[in-house]
C-alpha positions in Angstrom: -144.6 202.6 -13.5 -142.2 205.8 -13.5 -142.5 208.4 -16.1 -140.4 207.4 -19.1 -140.7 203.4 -18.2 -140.5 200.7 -19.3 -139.6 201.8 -22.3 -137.9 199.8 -25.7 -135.7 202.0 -28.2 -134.2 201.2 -31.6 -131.8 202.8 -34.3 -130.5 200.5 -36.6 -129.0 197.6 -35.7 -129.0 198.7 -31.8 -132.0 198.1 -29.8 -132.1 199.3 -25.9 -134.9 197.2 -23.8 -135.5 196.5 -20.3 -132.7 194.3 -18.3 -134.9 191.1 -18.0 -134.5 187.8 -15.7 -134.2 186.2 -19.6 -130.8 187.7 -19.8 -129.3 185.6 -17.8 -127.2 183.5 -19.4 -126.4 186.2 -22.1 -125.4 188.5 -19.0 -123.3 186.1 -17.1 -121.3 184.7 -20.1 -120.7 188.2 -21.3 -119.2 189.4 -18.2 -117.3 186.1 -17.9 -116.2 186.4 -21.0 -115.4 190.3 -20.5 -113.8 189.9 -17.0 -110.2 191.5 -18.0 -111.6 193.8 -20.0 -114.7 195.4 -17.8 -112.2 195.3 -14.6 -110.7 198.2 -14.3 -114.2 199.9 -15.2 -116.2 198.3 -12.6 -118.1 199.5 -9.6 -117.1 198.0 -6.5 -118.3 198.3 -2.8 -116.2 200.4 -0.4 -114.6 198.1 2.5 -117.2 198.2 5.0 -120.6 198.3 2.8 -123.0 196.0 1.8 -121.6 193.9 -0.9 -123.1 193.5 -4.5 -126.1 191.6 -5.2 -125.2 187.8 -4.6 -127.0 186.8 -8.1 -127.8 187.7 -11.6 -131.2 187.6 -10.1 -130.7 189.6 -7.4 -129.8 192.3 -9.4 -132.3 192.4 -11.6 -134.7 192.3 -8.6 -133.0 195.5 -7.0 -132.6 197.4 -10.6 -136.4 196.8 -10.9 -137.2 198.1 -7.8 -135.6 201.1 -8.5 -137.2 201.1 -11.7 -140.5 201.3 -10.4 -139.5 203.7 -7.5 -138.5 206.1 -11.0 -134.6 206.2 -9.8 -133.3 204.4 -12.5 -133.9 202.6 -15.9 -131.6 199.6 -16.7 -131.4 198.9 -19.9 -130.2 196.0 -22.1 -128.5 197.0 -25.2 -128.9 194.3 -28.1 -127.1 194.7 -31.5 -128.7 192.6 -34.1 -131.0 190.8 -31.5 -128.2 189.5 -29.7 -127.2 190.7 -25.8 -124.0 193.5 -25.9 -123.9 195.1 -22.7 -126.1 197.4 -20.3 -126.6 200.5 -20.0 -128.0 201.8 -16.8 -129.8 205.3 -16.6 -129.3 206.1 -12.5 -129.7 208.4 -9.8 -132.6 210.1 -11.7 -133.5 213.3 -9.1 -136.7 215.2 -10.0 -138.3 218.5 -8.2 -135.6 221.5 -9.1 -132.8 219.2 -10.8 -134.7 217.1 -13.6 -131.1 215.4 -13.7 -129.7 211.8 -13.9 -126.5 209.9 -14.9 -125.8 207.1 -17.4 -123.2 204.1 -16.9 -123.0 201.8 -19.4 -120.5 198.8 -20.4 -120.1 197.1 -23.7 -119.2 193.3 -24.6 -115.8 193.7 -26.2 -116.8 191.7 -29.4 -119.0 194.9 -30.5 -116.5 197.3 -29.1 -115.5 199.8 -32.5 -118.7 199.7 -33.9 -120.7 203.2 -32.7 -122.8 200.5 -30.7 -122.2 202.9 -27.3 -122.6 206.3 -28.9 -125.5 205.6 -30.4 -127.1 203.8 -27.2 -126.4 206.5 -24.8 -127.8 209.0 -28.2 -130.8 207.0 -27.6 -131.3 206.7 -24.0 -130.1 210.8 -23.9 -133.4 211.4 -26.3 -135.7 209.2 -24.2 -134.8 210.8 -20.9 -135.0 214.0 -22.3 -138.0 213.6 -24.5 -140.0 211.0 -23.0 -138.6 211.2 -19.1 -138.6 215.2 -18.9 -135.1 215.6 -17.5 -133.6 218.6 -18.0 -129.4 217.2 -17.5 -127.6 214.0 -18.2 -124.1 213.6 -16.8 -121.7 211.0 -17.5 -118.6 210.7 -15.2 -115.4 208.6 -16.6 -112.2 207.8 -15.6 -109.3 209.3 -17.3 -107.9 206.3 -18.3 -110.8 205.0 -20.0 -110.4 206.3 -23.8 -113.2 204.0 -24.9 -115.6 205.6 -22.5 -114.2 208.9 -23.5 -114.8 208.2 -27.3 -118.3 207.9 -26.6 -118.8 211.3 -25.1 -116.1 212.7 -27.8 -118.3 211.7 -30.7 -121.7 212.6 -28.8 -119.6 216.2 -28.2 -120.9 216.3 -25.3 -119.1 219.0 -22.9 -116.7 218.6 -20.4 -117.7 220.4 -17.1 -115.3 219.5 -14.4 -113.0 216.5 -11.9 -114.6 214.8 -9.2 -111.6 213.3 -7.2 -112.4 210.0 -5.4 -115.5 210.1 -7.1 -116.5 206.1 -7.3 -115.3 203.1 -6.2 -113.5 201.8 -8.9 -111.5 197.9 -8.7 -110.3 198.5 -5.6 -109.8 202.1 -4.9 -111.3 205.7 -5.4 -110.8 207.1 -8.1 -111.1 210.2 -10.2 -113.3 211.0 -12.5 -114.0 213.6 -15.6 -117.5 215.1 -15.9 -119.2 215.0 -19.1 -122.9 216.6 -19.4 -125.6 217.9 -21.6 -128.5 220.0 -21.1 -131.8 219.9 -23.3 -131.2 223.0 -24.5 -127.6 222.3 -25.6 -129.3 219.6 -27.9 -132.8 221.0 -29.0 -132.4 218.4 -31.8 -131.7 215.4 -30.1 -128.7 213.9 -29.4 -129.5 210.9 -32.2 -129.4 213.7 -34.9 -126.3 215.0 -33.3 -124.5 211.8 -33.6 -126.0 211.4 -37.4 -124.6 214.8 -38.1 -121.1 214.5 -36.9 -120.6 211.2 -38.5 -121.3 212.4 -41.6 -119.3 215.8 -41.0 
């Protein structure tokens, strides 16, 4: 297995945990339920590509591969032992870079709770700590202002545009860079969040 997986994380009522074949039904009737909602959010393939993974299985195949080939870690987020959403820690790059960056999407029942910050607080400490990465980024679309409350509340740092950066329902489109650094953060990004919710 990588460095830094498989790996199981808890604060509070939010647990992160490998993406399992179990999830199934949990996964498939949270994005059904979440399909107007996750839409404008979601990944597609550029005409022309290979398509998405046919099957809830499928996917879980291919993220677990990567997984085990230390380029990702896909993680389920539960709240209170139930499935909310995923959160997917990707293009990991070691050698000089010691980088990666997080996607994530949330089951709109447990939207407005701090489920999300404190997820990507946790993952953030585990692929620093743990992992040994040096950056996380996390690239959102400026539309998305519940995306961009997560990185708001984490404060993490706006560091530039990428136009046409992903593939996005249909189109390319543009995206706002958000990323932190180890040393931006020498007391974890978990604390961070504790301390400006309580500032």
């Amino acid at each position: 297995m990588s460095l830094g997986w498989p790996a199981t994380l808890r604060s509070g009522d939010v647990t992160l945990r490998p993406l399992a074949r179990s999830d199934k039904s949990a996964w498939r009737d949270a994005r059904r339920r979440n399909a107007d909602w996750l839409r404008p959010w979601d990944a597609t393939p550029p005409p022309g590509t290979d398509p998405r993974p046919a099957s809830y299985g499928a996917l879980v195949r291919r993220l677990h591969r990567m997984a085990r080939e230390g380029t990702t870690f896909p993680f389920a987020v539960d709240v209170d032992g139930h499935f909310a959403g995923q959160l997917t820690v990707n293009n990991i790059v070691r050698g000089s870079a010691q980088f990666c960056s997080m996607g994530y999407w949330l089951d709109q029942r447990y939207a407005g709770r701090g489920v999300m910050p404190l997820a990507v607080a946790l993952a953030t400490d585990h692929c620093f700590r743990a992992a040994g990465l040096h950056r996380v980024e996390i690239c959102i679309r400026p539309e998305n202002t519940n995306s961009l409350r997560v990185v708001e509340k984490l404060g993490m740092r706006e560091v530039g545009l990428a136009p046409g950066f992903l593939h996005i329902d249909g189109a390319w489109r543009d995206h706002r860079i958000f990323a932190v650094t180890v040393e931006e953060c020498p007391e974890g990004m978990l604390a961070r969040l504790h301390h400006q919710s309580h500032e």
